[in-house]
Structures are given as structure tokens and as C-alpha cells.
C-alpha positions as CSV (number, residue, x, y, z in Angstrom):
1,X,-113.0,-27.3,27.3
2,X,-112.0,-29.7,30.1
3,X,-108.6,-28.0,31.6
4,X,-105.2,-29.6,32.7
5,X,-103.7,-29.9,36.5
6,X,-101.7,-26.8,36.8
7,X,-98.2,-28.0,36.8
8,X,-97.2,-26.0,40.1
9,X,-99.1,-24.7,43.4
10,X,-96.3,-22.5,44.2
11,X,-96.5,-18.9,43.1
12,X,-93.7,-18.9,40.3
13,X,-95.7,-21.8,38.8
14,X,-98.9,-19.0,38.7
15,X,-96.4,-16.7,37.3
16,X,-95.5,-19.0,34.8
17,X,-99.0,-19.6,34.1
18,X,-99.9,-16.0,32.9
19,X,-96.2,-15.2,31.0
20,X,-97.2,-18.6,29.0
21,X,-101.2,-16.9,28.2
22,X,-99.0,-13.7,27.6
23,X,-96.4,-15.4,25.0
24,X,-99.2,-17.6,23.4
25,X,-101.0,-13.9,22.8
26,X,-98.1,-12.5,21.1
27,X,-97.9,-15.1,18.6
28,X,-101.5,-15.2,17.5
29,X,-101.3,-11.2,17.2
30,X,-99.5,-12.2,13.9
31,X,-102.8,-13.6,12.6
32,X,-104.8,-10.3,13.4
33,X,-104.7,-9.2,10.0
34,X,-104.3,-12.5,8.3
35,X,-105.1,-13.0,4.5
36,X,-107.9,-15.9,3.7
37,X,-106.6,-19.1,1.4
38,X,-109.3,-21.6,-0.5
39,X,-108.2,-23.7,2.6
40,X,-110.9,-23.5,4.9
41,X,-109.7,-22.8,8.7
42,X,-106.2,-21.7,7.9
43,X,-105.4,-18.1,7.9
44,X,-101.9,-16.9,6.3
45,X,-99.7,-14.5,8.7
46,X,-100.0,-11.4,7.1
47,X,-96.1,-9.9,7.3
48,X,-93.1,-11.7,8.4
49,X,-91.7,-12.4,11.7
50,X,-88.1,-13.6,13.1
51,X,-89.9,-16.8,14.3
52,X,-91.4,-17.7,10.6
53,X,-87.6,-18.2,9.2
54,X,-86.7,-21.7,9.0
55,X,-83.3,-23.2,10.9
56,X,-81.3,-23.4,7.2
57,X,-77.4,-23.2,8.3
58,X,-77.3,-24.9,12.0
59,X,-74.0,-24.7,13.9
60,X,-73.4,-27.8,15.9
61,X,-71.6,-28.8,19.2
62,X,-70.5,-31.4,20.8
63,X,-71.9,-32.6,24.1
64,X,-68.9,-32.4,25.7
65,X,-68.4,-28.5,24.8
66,X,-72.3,-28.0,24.9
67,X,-71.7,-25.2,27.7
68,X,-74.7,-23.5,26.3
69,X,-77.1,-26.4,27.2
70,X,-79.3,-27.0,30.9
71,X,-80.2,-30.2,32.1
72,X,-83.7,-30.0,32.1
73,X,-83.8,-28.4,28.4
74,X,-86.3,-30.0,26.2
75,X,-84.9,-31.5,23.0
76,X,-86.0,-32.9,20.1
77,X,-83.7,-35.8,19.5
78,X,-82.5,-37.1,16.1
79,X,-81.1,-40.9,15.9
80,X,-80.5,-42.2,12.1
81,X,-78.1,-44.6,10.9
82,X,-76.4,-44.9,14.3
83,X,-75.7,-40.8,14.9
84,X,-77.7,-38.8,17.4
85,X,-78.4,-35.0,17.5
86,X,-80.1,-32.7,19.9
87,X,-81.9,-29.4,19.0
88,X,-83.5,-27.9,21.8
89,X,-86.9,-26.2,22.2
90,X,-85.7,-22.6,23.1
91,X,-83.5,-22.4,19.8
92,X,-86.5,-24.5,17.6
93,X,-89.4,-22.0,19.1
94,X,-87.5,-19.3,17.0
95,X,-87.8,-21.3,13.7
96,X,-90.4,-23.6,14.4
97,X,-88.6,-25.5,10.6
98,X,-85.4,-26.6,10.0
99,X,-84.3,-27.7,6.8
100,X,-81.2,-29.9,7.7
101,X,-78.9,-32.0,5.8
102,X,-77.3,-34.6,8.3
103,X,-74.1,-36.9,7.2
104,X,-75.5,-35.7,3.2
105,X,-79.2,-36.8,4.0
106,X,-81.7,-34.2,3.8
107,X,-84.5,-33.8,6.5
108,X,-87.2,-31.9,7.6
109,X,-87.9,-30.8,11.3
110,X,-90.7,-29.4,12.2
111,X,-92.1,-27.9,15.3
112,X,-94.7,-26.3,17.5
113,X,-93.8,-25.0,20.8
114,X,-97.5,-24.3,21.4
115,X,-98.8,-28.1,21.0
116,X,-95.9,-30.1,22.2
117,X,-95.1,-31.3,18.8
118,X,-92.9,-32.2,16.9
119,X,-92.3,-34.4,13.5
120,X,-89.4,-35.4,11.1
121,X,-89.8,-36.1,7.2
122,X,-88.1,-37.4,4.3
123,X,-87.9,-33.7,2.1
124,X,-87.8,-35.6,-1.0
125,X,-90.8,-35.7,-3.2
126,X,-90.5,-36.8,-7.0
127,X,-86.9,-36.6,-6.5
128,X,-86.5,-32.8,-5.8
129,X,-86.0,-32.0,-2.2
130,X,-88.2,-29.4,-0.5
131,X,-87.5,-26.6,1.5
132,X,-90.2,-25.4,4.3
133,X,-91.4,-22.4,5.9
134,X,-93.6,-21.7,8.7
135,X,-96.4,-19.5,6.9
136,X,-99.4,-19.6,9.3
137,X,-102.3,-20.9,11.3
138,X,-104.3,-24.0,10.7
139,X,-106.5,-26.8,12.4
140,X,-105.6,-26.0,15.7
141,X,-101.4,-26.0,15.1
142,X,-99.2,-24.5,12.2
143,X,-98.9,-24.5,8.9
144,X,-96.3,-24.8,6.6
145,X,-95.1,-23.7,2.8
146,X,-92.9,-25.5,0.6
147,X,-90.3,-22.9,-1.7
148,X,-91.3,-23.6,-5.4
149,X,-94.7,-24.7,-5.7
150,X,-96.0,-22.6,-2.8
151,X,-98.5,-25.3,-1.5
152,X,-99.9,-25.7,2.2
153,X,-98.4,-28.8,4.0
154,X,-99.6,-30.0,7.5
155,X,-96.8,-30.2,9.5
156,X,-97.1,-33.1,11.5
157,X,-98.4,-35.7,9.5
158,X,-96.3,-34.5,6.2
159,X,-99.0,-34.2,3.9
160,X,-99.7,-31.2,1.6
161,X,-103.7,-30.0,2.3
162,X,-103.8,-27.2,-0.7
163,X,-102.3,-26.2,-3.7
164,X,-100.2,-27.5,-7.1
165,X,-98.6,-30.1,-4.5
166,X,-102.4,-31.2,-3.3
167,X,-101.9,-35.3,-1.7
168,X,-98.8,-35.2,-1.6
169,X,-97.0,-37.0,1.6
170,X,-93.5,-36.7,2.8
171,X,-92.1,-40.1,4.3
172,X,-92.0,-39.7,8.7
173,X,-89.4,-40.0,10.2
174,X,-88.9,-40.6,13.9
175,X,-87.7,-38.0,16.4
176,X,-87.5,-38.1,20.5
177,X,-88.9,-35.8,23.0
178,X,-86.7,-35.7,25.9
179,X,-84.5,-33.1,28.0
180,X,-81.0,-32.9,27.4
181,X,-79.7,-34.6,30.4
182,X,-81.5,-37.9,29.1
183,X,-80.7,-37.5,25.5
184,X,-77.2,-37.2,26.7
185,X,-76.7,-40.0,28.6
186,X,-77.9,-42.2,26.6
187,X,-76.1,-40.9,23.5
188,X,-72.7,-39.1,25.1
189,X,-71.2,-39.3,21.0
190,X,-74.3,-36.5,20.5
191,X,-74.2,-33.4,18.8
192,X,-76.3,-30.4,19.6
193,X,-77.4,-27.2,17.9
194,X,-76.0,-24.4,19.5
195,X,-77.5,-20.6,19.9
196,X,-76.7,-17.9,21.8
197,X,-78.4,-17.2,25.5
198,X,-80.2,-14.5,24.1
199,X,-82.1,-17.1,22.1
200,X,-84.0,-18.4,25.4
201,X,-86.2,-15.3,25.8
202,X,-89.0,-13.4,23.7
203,X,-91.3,-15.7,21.3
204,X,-92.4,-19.0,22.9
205,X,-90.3,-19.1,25.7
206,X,-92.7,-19.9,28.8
207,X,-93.9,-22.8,26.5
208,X,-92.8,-26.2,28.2
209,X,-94.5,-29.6,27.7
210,X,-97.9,-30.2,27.8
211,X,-99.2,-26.4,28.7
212,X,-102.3,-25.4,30.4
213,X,-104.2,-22.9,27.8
214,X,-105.0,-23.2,24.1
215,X,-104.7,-19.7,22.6
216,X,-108.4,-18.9,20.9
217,X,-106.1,-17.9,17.9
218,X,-105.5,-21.8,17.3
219,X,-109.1,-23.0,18.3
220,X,-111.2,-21.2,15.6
221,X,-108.7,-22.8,12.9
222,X,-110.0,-26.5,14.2
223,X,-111.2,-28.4,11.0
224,X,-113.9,-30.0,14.5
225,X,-115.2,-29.4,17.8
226,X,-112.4,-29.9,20.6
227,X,-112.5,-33.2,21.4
228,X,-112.9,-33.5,25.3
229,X,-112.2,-37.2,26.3
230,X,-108.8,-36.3,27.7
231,X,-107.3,-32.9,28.9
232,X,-106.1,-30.9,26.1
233,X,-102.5,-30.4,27.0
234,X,-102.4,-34.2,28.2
235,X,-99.2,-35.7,26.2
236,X,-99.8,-38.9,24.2
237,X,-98.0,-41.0,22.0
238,X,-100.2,-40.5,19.0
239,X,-99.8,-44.1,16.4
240,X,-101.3,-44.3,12.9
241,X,-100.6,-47.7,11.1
242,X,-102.8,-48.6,8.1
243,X,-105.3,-45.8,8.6
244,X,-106.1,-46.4,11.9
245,X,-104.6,-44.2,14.8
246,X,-104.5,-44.5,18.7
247,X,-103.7,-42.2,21.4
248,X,-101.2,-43.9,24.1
249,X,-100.9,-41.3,26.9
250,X,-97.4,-41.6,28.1
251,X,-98.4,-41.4,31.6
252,X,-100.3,-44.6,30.8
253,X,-97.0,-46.2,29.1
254,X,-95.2,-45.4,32.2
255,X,-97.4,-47.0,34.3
256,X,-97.6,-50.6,32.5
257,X,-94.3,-50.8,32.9
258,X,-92.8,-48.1,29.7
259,X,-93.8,-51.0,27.1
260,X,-97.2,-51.5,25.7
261,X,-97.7,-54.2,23.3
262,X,-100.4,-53.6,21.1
263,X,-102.2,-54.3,17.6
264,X,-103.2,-51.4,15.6
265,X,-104.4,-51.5,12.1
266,X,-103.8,-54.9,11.8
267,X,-100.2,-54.6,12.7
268,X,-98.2,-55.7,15.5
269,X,-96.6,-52.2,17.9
270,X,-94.4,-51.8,20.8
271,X,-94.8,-48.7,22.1
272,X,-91.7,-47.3,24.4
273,X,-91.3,-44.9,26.7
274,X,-88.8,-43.7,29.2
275,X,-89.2,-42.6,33.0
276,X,-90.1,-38.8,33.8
277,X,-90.0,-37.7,30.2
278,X,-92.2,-36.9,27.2
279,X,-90.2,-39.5,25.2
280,X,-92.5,-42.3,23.6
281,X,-92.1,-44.1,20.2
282,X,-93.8,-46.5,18.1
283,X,-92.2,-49.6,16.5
284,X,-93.5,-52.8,14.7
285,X,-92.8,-55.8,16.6
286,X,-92.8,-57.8,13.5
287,X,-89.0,-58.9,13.0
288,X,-88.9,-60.9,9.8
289,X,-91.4,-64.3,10.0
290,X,-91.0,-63.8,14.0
291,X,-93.5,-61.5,16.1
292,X,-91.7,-60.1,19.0
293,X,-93.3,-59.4,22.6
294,X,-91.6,-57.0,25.1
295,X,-91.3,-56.4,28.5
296,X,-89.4,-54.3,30.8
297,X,-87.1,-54.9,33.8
298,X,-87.2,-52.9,37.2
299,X,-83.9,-51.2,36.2
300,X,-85.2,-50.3,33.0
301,X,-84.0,-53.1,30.7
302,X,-86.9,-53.5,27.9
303,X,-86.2,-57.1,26.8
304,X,-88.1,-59.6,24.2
305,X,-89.7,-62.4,25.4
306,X,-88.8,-64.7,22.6
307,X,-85.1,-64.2,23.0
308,X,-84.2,-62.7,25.7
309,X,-82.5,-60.0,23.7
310,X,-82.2,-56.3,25.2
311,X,-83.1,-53.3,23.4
312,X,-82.8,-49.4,23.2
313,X,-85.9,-47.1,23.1
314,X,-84.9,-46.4,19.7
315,X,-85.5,-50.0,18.7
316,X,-82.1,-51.4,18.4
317,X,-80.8,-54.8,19.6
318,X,-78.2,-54.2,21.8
319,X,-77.5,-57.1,23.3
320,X,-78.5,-61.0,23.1
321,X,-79.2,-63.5,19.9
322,X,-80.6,-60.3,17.8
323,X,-78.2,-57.8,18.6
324,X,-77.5,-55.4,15.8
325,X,-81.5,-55.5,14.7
326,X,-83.6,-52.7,14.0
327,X,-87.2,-52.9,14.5
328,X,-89.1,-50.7,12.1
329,X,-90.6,-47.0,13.1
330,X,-94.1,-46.7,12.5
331,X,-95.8,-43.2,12.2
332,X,-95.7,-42.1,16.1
333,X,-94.7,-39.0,18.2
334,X,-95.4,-36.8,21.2
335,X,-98.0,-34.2,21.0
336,X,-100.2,-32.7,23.0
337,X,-103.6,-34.5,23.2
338,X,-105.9,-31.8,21.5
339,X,-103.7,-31.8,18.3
340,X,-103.6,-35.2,18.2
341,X,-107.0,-35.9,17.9
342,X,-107.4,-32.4,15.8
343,X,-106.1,-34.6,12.8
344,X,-107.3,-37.7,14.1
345,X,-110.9,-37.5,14.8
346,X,-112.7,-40.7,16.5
347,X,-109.0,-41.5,17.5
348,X,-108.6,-44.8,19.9
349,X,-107.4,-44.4,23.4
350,X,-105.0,-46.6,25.2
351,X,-106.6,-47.2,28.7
């Protein structure tokens, strides 16, 4: 397995290091004893722990009174229909689901400390909505449950692998990677879930972004071979659009500029990203007959060729002849790169 720049050369970086191995230990012990399912590679924890209940009743903040938050905490940022919420890593690590209902719309969050990844669905399938669970292991990441039909969903792509549910796909959502000073300035109107400090320590909480080691707990549930093209913890802006998928890694983004206009499945994609963060996202560049092409200023600015209009990394005119447009989210996210290409074998590469 090829293996990732340690992030520091200073000892607490080292030490940092070997609390991560320690943490990522822990976790797979609940898989020692795991009971087999007729899904081959996933393996079912075998009691319960604190970290497999799902976020159900979330008590928010605002940013202004968010005295519980750090700068430099990553979040996993929420931005529909023109509100913005936070929920940070070291409160989602104890979860790893959260089964929300924002301004009366239902939605899933799911996440996994371990890969860097995180995902956002639509709960509603065949007009019931569906409440998840964290149950085990399974192609390298976790796997979740739905209450009612009991069948095994993959958590990242939405789409039930086993059981009565079998096919089934939840509609995804977008949701930002970022740390809280970022998410904050650009949104100050955020809210943000709030825990307790005690909530930082115990399970998963020397994880951070794009980690070192993969625990040999989540390698033997790989569906293939690791896939060693890039560095396994490298983060990338994984795409799918029409069946095909590409790997954008965000350092790449960054460097032409944090817009890369693309054609992927056919269909026309910006990707965005934003300076010294995982953040990346996906949109179509496709706004009604016109086909848009971006660029990006020195201070940051990403503007539209065609019009000269300016827009936000969450694909919103905010200025110019289009303002008030919203480009349309196509299936995209943050992940580490070994998960990515996990469920995306023979992925494309941005270079």
C-alpha cells in the first residue's frame, strides 16, 4: 500500500500518529466477534456501542453564542434553500448518522471519521421517510441499517446493497467539508450543533482529514484490491454523473486556480474548491440552453465567463446578470482517496 506524507515532522505530530493507529484499533475491536450477513465483505458489530447511535434530537446554536466551537474544527456544512448549518467532526464521530429534520425537511447525514467522508440524502423512499443506524463494517468504510425493513445501505453513495430494500437509492444531497472558521465566515447567519467538551475525546478523536493508516479491520471488508494510483488518505473530490465517476484531488483544484471545468459523463461540471480546506463540490455548468465556463480571480472571486456574473462555492449567483441562480449539484464529495475508488473501481483521475 503506497503510504501518505506524514502530516508533521515534529514530535506531537508522531504522537499524533500512534494515538490515531490506537483510536482506529479501538473501533475495529467491535468487529472481533462480528456476526456474518449474505453480504459478502461486511461483517455486522456484534453488541452495541455509544458511537453506533444515530444524532436523532440535535440541539443547535448560533454562531454568535457557539462558545463551544474552535477555529480549526472540521465541519460538515449544510446549505439548503438559503440556511446553513455546521455539525462538527468531534460531535459526528460519536454518531457517525444523524437523522435531522431542518426547517420541516427530513435529511440524512452520514459520516466516517476514519475515511474523511461524508454524504447527505433525501430519507424519503416510496414516500415513507427512513431512519438510519450505523450497524457495521463494509468495503473498506461503514455500513448502515434502515429501522423497518432492516436492509444494508452503503453510506456514501445512498444505495441499499442487501435485503427487502435491495436497489434502492436515496436522492444526494450536497454537504461541505470545511473548518468552522471558514464555514463561518462565509455564512455568519449559521447555526451549529452543540455538545459538551467531553464529547472531543475517546472514540475517533485523533482522526483529522486525510489520515495516514487504514485500520486492517476496514481492508479485509474491500469488495477489490486497494487501488494504488494515489496515496490512500489523499483527499479528492470524488464526481459520478451518468455512471461515470472521476477523482479530482483537491490539491489539484487548488492549483488550477480552485475551478476546474470539466466534461464527465457527457455532462458539463464545474468543480469548486476553496483555499487550505478539504472543501470541493461538483455542479453542472449547464444553466438552461446556456453552458457556463468559470474562472477564478486572484482574490478568490470565481466568475462566469459568459456573463461576467460572480458566484459562491455553493453555486449561487451572487452578483451580475444571473444573480439569484442556482447551478445544479451533481453527485460529489470529499473523501479520502482509497474509499473513493473502493466503490468506484477503474475511477478517472483529474491530472
Amino acid at each position: 500500500m503506497s503510504k501518505r506524507r506524514e502530516p508533521s515532522t515534529s514530535w506531537a505530530g508522531s504522537v499524533a500518529f500512534y494515538l490515531a493507529l490506537a483510536a482506529l484499533a479501538l473501533f475495529a475491536k467491535g468487529c472481533d466477534d462480528a456476526t456474518r450477513v449474505g453480504l459478502e465483505h461486511a461483517e455486522l458489530f456484534a453488541s452495541d456501542y455509544h458511537w453506533t447511535e444515530p444524532l436523532a434530537e440535535p440541539v443547535w446554536r448560533e454562531a454568535a453564542e457557539a462558545d463551544h466551537m474552535r477555529a480549526d474544527d472540521p465541519v460538515l456544512g449544510l446549505y439548503l434553500d438559503g440556511r446553513a448549518w455546521a455539525l462538527p467532526w468531534w460531535i459526528m464521530k460519536n454518531h457517525h448518522v444523524a437523522n435531522l429534520i431542518l426547517e420541516g425537511r427530513p435529511i440524512l447525514l452520514t459520516f466516517c471519521e476514519m475515511c474523511s467522508t461524508a454524504a447527505a440524502f433525501d430519507p424519503l423512499h416510496e414516500g415513507a421517510r427512513r431512519a438510519f443506524r450505523l450497524v457495521g463494517l463494509y468495503n473498506g468504510s461503514i455500513l448502515l441499517s434502515d429501522r423497518g425493513s432492516d436492509s444494508l445501505w452503503s453510506p456514501f453513495n445512498g444505495e441499499c446493497v442487501y435485503g427487502p430494500l435491495l436497489g434502492a437509492q436515496l436522492p444526494r444531497l450536497p454537504v461541505y467539508q470545511t473548518q468552522w472558521a471558514d464555514w463561518r465566515g462565509a455564512f455568519p447567519g449559521t447555526r451549529v450543533l452543540f455538545g459538551e467538551e467531553s464529547e472531543r475525546g475517546g472514540h475517533g478523536s485523533q482522526n483529522y482529514p486525510g489520515q495516514v493508516a487504514i485500520d486492517p479491520a476496514f481492508l479485509k471488508t474491500l469488495v477489490f484490491e486497494l487501488d494504488e494510483r494515489m496515496s490512500a488518505g489523499e483527499i479528492v473530490l470524488g464526481v459520478e454523473v451518468a455512471g461515470d465517476a472521476k477523482a479530482y484531488p483537491v490539491a489539484a483544484v487548488a492549483a488550477a486556480g480552485h475551478v476546474v471545468n470539466d466534461v464527465l459523463g457527457g455532462v458539463e461540471v464545474v468543480a469548486f474548491g476553496r483555499s487550505g480546506t478539504p472543501l470541493a463540490i461538483a455542479f453542472s455548468r449547464r444553466l438552461g440552453q446556456r453552458v457556463l465556463t468559470f474562472t477564478a480571480t486572484e482574490d478568490g472571486r470565481i466568475l462566469d465567463r459568459e456573463t461576467g456574473s460572480t458566484w459562491s462555492f455553493t453555486g449561487e449567483a451572487v452578483a451580475g446578470a444571473l444573480v439569484g441562480e442556482q447551478l445544479d449539484y451533481v453527485s460529489s464529495g470529499t473523501e479520502e482517496w482509497y474509499i473513493w475508488a473502493a466503490y468506484h473501481p477503474g475511477t478517472a483521475i483529474h491530472r
